[in-house]
DSSP file (Angstrom, degrees, kcal/mol; ACC not computed):
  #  RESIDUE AA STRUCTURE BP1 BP2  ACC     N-H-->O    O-->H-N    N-H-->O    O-->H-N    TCO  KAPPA ALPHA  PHI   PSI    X-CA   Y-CA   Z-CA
    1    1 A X              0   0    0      0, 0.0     2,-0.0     0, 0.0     0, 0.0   0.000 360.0 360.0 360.0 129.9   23.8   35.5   30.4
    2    2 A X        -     0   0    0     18,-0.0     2,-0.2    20,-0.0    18,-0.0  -0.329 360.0-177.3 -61.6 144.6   21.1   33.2   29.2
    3    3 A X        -     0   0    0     43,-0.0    18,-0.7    45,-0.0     2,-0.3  -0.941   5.0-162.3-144.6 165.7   18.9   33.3   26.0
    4    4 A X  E     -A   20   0A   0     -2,-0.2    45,-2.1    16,-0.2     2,-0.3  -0.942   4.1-148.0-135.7 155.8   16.3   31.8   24.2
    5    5 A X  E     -Ab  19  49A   0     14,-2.6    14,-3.1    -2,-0.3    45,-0.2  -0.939  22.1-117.1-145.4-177.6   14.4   31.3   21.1
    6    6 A X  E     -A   18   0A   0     43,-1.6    46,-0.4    -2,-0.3     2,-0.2  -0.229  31.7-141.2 -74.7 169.7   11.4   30.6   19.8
    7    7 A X  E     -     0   0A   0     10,-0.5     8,-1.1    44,-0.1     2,-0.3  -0.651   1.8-144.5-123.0-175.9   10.9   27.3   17.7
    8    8 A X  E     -A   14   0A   0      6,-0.3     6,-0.2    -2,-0.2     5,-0.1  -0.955  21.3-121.9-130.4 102.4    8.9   26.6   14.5
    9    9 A X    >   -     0   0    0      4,-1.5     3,-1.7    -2,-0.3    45,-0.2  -0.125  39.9-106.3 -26.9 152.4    6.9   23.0   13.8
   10   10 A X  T 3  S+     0   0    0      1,-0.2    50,-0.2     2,-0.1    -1,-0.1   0.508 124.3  69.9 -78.2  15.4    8.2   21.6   10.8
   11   11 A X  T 3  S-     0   0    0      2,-0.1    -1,-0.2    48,-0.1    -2,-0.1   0.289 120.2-105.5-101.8   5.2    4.3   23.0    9.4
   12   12 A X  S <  S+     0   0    0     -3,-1.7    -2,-0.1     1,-0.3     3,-0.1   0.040  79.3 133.2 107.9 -29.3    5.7   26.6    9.9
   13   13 A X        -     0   0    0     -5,-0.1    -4,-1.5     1,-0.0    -1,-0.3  -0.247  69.4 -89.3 -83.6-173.4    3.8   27.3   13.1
   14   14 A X  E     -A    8   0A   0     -6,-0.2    -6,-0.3     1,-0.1    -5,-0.1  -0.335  47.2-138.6 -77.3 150.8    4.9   28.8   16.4
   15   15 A X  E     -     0   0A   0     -8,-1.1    -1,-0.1     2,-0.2    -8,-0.0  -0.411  11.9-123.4 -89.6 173.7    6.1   25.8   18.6
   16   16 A X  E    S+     0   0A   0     -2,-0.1    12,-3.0   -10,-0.0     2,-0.3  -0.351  86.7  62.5-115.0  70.5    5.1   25.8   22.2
   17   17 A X  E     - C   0  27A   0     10,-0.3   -10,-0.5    11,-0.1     2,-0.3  -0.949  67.8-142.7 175.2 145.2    8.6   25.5   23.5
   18   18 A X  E     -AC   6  26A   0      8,-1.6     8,-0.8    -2,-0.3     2,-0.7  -0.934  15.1-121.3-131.8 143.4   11.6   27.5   23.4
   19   19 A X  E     -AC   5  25A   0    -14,-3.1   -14,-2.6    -2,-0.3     6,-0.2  -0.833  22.1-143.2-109.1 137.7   15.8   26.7   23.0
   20   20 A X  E     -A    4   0A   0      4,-2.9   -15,-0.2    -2,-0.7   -16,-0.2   0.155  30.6 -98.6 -60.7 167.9   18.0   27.6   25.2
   21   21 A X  S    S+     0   0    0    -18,-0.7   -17,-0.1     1,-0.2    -2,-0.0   0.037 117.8  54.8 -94.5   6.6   21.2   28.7   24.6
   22   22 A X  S    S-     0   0    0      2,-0.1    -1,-0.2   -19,-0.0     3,-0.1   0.293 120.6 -93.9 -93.2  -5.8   22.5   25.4   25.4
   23   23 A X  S    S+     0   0    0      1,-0.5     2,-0.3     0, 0.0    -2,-0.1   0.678  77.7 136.9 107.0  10.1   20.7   23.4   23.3
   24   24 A X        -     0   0    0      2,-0.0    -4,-2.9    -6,-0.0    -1,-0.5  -0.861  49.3-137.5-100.8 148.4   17.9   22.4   25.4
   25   25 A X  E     -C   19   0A   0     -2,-0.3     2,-0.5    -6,-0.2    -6,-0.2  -0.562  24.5-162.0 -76.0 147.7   14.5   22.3   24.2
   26   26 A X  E     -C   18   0A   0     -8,-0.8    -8,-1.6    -2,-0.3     2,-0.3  -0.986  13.9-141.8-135.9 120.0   12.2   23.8   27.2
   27   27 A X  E     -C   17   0A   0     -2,-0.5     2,-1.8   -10,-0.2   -10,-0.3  -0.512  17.4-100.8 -93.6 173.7    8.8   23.1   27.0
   28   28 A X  S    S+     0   0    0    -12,-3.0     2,-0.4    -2,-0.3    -1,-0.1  -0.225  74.4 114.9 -58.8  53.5    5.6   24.8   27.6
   29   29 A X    >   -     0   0    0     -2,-1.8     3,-4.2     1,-0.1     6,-0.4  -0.884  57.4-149.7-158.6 136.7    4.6   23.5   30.9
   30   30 A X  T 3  S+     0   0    0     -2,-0.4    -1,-0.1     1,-0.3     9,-0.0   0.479 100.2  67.0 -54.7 -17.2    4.3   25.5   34.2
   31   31 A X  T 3  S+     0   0    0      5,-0.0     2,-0.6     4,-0.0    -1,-0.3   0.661  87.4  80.0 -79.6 -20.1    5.3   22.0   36.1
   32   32 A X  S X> S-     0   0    0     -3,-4.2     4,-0.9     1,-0.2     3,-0.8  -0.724  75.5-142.6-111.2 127.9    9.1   22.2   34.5
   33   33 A X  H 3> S+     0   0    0     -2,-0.6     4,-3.5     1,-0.2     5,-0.5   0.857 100.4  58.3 -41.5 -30.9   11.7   24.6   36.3
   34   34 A X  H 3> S+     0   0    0      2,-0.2     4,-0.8     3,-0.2    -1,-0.2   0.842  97.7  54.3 -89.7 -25.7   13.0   25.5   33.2
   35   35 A X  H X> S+     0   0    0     -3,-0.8     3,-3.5    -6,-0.4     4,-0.5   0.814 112.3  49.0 -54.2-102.1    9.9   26.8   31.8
   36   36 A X  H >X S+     0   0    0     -4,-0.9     4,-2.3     1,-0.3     3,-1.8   0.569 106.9  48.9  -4.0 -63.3    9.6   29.1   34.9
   37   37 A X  H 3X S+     0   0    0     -4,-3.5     4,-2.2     1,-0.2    -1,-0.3   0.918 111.8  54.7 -64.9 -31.0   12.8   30.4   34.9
   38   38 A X  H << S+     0   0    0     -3,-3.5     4,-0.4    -4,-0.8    -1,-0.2   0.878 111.9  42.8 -37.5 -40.4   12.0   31.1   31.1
   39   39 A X  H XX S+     0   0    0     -3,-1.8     4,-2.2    -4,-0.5     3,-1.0   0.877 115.0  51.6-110.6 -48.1    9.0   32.9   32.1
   40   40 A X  H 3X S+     0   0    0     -4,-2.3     4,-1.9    -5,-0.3    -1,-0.2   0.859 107.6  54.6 -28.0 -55.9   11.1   34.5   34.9
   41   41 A X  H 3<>S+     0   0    0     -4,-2.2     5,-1.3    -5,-0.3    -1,-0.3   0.786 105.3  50.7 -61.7 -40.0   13.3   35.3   32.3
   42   42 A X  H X45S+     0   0    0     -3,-1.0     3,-5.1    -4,-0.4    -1,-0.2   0.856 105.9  55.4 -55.6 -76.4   10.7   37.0   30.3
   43   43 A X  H 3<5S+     0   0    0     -4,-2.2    -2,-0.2     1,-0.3    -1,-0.2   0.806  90.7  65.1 -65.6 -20.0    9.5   39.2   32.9
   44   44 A X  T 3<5S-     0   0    0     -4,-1.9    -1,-0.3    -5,-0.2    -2,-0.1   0.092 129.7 -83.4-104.4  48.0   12.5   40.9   34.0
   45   45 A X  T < 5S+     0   0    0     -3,-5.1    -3,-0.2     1,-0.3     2,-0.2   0.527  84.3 128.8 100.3  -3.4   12.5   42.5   30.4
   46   46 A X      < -     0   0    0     -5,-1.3     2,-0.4    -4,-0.1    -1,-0.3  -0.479  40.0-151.2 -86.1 159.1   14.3   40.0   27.9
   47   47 A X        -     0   0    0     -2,-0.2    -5,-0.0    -4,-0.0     2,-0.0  -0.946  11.1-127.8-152.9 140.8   13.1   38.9   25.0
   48   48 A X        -     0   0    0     -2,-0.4   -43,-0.2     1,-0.1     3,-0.1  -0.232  38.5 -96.4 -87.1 162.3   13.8   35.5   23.2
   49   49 A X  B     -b    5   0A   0    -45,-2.1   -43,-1.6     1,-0.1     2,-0.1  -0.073  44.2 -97.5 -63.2 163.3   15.1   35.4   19.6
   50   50 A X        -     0   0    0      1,-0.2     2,-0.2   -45,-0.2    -1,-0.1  -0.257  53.1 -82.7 -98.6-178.7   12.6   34.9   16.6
   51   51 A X        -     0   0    0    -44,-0.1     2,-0.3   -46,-0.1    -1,-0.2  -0.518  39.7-125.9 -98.9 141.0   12.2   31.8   15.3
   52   52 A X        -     0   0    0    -46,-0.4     2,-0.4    -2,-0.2   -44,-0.1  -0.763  49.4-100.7 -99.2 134.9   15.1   30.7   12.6
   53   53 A X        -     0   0    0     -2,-0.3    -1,-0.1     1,-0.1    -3,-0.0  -0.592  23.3-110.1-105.2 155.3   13.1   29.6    9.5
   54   54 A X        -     0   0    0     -2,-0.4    -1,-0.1   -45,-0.2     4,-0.1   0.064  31.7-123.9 -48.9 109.5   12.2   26.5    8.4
   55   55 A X    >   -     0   0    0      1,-0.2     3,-1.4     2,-0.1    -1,-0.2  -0.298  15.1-126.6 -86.0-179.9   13.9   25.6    5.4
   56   56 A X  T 3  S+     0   0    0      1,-0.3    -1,-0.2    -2,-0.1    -2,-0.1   0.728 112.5  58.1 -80.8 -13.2   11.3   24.4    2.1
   57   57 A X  T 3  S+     0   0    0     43,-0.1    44,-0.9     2,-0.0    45,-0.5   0.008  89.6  80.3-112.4  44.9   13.3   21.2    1.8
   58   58 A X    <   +     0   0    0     -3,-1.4     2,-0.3    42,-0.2    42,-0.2  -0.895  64.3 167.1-134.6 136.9   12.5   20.0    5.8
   59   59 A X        -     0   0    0     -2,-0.3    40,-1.6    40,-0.3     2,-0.2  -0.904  40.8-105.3-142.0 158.2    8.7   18.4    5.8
   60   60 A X  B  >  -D   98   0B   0     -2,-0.3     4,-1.8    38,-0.2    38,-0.2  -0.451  29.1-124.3 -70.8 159.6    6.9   16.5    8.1
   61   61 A X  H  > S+     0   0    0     36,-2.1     4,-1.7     2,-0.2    -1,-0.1   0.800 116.2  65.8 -87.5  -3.3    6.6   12.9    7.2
   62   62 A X  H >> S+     0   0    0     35,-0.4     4,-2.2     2,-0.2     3,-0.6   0.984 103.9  43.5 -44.2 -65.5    3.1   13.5    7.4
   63   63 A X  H 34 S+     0   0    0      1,-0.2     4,-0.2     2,-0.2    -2,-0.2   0.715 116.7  50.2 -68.8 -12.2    3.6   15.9    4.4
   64   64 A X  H >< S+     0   0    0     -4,-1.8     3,-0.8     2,-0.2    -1,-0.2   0.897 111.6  49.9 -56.9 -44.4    6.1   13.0    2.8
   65   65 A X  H X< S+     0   0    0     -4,-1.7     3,-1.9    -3,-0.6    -2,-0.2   0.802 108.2  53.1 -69.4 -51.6    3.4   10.6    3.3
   66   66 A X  T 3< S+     0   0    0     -4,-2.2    -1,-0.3     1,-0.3    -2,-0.2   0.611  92.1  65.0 -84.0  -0.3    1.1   12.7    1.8
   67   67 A X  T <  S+     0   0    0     -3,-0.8     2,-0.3    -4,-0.2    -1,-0.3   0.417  90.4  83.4 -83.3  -4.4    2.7   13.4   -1.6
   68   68 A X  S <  S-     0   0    0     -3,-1.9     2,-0.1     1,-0.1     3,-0.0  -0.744  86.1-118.1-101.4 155.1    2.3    9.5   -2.5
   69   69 A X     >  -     0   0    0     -2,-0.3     4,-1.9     1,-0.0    -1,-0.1  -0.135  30.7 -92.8 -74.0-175.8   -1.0    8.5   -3.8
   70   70 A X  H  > S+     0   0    0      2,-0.2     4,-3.2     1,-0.2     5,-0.2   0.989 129.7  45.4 -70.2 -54.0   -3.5    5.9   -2.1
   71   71 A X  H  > S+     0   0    0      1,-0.2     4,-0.7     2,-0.2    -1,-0.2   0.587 112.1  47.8 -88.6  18.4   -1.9    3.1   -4.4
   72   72 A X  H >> S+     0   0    0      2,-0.1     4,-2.3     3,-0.1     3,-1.5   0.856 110.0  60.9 -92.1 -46.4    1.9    4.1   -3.8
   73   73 A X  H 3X S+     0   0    0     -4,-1.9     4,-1.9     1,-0.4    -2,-0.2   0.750 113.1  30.4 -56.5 -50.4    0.8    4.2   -0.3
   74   74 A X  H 3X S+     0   0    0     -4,-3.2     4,-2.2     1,-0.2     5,-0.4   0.891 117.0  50.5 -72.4 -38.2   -0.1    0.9   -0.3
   75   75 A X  H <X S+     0   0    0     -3,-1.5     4,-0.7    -4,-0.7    -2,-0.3   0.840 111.7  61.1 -90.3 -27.6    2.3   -0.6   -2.8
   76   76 A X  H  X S+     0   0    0     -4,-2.3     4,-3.2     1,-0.2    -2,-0.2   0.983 112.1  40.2 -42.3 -60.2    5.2    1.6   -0.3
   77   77 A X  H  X S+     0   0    0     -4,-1.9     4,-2.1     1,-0.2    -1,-0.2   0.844 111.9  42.6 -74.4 -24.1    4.2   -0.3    2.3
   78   78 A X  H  < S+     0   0    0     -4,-2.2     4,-0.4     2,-0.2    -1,-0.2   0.625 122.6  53.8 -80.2 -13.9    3.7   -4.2    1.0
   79   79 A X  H >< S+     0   0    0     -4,-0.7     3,-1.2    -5,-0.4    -2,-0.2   0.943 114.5  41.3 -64.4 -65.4    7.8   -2.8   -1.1
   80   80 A X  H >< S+     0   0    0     -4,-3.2     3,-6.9     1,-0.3     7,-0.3   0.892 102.2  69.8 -60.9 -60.7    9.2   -1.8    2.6
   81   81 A X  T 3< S+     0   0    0     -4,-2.1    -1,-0.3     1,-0.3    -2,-0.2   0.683 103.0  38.8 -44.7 -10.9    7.7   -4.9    4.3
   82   82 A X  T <  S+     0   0    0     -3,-1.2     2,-0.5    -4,-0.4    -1,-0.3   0.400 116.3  68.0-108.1  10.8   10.3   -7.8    2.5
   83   83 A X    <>  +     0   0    0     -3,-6.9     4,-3.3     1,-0.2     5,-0.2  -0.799  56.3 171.4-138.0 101.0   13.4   -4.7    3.1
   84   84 A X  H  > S+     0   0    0     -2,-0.5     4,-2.7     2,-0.2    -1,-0.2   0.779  73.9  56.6 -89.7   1.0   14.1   -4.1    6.5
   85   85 A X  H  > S+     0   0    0      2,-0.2     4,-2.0     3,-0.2    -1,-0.2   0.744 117.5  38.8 -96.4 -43.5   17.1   -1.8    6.1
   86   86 A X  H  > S+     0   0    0      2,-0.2     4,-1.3    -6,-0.1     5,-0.3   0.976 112.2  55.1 -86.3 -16.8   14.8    0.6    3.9
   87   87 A X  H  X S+     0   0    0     -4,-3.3     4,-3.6    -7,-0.3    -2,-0.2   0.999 111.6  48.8 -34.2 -80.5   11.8   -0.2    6.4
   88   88 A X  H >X S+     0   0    0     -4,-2.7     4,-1.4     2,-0.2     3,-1.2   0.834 109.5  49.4 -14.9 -78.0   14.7    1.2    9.3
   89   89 A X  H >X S+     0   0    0     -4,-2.0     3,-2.8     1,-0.3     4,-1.8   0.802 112.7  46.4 -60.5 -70.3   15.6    4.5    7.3
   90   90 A X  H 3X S+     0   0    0     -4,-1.3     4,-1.0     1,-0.3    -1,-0.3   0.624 114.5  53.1 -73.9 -14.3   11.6    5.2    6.9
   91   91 A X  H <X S+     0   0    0     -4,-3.6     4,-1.8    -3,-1.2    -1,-0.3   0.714 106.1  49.5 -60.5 -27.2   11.5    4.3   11.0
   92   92 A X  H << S+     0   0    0     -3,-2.8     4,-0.4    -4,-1.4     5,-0.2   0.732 110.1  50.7-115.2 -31.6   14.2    6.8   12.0
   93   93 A X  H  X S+     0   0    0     -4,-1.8     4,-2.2    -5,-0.4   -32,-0.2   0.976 107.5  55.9 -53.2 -42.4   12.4    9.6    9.9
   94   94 A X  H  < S+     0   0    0     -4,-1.0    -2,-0.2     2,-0.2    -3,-0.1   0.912 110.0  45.9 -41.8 -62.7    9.3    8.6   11.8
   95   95 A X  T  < S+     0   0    0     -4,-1.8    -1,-0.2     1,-0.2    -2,-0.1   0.458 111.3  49.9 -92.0  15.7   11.2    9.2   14.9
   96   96 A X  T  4 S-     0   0    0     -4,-0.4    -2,-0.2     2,-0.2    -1,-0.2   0.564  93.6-136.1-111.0 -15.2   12.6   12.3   14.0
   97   97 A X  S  < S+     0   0    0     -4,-2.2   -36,-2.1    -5,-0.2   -35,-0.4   0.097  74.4  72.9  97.9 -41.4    9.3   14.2   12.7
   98   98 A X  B     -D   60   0B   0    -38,-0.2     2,-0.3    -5,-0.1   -38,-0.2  -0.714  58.2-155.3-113.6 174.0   11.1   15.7    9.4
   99   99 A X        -     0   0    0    -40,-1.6     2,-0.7    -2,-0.2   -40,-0.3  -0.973  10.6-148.7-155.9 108.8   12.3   14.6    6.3
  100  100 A X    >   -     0   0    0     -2,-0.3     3,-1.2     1,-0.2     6,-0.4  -0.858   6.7-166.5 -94.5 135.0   15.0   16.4    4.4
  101  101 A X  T 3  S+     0   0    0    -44,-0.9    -1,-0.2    -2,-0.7   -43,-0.1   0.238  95.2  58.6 -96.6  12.7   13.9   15.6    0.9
  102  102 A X  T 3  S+     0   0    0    -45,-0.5    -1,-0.3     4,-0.0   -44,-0.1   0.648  92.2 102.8 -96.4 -19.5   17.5   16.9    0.1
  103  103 A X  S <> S-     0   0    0     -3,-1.2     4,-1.6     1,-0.1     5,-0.2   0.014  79.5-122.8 -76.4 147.0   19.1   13.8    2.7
  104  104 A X  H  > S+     0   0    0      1,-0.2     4,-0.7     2,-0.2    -1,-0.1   0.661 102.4  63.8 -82.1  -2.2   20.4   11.0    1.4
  105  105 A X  H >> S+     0   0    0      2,-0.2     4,-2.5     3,-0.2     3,-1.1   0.977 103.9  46.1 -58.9 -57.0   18.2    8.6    3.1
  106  106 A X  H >> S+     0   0    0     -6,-0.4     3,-2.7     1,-0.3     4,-1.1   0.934 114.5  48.9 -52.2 -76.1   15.0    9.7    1.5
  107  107 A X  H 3X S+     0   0    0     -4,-1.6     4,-0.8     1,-0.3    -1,-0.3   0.673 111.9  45.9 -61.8 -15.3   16.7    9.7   -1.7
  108  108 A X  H <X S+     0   0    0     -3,-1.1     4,-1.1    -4,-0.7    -1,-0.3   0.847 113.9  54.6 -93.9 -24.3   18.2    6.0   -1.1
  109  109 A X  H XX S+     0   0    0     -3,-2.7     4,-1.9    -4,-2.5     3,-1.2   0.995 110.2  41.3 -67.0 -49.8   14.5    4.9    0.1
  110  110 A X  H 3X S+     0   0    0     -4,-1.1     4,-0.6     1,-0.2    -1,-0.2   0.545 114.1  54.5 -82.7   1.4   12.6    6.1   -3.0
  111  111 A X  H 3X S+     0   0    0     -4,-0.8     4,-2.9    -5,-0.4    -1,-0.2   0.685 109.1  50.7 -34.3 -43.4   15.9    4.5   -5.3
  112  112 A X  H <X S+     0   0    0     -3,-1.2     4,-1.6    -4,-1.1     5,-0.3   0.994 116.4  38.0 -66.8 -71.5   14.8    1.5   -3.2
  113  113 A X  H  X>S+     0   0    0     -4,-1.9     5,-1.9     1,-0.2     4,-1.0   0.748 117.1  46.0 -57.8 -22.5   10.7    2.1   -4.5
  114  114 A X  H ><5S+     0   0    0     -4,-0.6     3,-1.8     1,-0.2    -1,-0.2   0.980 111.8  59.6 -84.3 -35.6   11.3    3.1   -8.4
  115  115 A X  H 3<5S+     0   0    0     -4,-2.9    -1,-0.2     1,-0.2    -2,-0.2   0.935 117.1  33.2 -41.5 -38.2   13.9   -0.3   -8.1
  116  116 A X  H 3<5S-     0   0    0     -4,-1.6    -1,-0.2    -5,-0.1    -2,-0.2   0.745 117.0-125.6-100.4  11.7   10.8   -2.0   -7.2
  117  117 A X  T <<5S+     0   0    0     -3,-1.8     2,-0.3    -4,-1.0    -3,-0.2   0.989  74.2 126.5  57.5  90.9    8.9   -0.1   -9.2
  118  118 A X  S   <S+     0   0    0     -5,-1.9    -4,-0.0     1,-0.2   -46,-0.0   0.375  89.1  38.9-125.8-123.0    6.1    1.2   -6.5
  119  119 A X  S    S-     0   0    0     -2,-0.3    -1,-0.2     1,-0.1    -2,-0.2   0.296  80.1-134.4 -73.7 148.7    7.5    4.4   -8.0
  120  120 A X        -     0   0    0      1,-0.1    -1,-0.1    -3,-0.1    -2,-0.1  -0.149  35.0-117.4 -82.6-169.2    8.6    6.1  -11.5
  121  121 A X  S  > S+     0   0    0      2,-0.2     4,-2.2     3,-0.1     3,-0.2   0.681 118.7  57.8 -94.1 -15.9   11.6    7.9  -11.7
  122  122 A X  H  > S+     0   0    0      1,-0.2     4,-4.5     2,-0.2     5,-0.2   0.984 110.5  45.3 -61.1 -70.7    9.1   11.0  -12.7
  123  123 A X  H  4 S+     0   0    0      1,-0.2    -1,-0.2     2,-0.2     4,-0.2   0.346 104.3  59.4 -69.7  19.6    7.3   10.4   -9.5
  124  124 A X  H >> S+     0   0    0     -3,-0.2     4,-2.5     2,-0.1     3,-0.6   0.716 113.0  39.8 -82.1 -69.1   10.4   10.1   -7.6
  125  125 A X  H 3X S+     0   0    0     -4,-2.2     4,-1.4     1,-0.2    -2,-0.2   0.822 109.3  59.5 -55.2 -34.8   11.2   13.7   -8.7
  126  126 A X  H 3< S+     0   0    0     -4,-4.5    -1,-0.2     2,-0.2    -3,-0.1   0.927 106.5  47.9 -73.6 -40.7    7.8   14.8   -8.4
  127  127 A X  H <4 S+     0   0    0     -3,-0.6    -2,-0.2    -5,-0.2    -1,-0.2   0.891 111.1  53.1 -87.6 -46.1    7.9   13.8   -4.5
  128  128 A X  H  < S+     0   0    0     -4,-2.5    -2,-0.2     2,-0.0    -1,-0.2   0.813  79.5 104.9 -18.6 -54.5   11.4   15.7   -4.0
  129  129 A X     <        0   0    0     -4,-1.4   -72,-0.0    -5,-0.2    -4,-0.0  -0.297 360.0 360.0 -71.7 108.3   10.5   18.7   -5.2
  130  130 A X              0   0    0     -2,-0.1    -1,-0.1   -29,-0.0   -72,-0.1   0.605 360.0 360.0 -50.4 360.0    9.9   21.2   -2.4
């Protein structure tokens, strides 16, 4: 028998979109069968699982972004432009939405910035820290 559950944004609120018990995301919208039969699903008496929670070391990269000041911000970006392999790793965060500050990408891009010293090693740690 099929089930679902709720999702979480990585900013802790309810998503509008629920996963399946195969591993598909279903979104919220009345045009996609799979919503419907969701909604179906709903209505003859089920109810989908609560949302599994987010753990504190998953961020948006909005909220990575926002833990540098205005002039790491800048000096990040003028660092990344001459390194395209750390340019890449901060692209494929981009296109995932989170950032595990626990991953070893993050940690080998800000190795990249204190090497060029856009960042200390303080403020390296300081930006880790869930």
């Amino acid at each position: 028998m099929r089930s679902y559950q709720k999702l979480l944004e990585t900013d802790g609120a309810l998503a509008s979109a629920v996963l399946r018990d195969d591993g598909a995301i279903v979104p919220n919208d009345a045009g996609n069968r799979d919503w419907v039969e969701y909604l179906a699903w709903i209505a003859a008496g089920h109810v989908a699982l609560p949302a599994a929670p987010i753990a504190k070391n998953i961020i948006s990269v909005r909220d990575l972004l926002g833990r540098f000041t205005g002039p790491e911000q800048t000096a990040l970006w003028t660092a990344l432009s001459g390194r395209p392999q750390a340019l890449g790793a901060l692209l494929v965060h981009l296109a995932d939405g989170a950032v595990d500050l626990t991953g070893p990408r993050v940690k080998a891009l800000l190795d990249i910035l204190v090497t060029a010293g856009v960042l200390t090693p303080e403020r390296k740690t300081a930006i880790l820290t869930p």
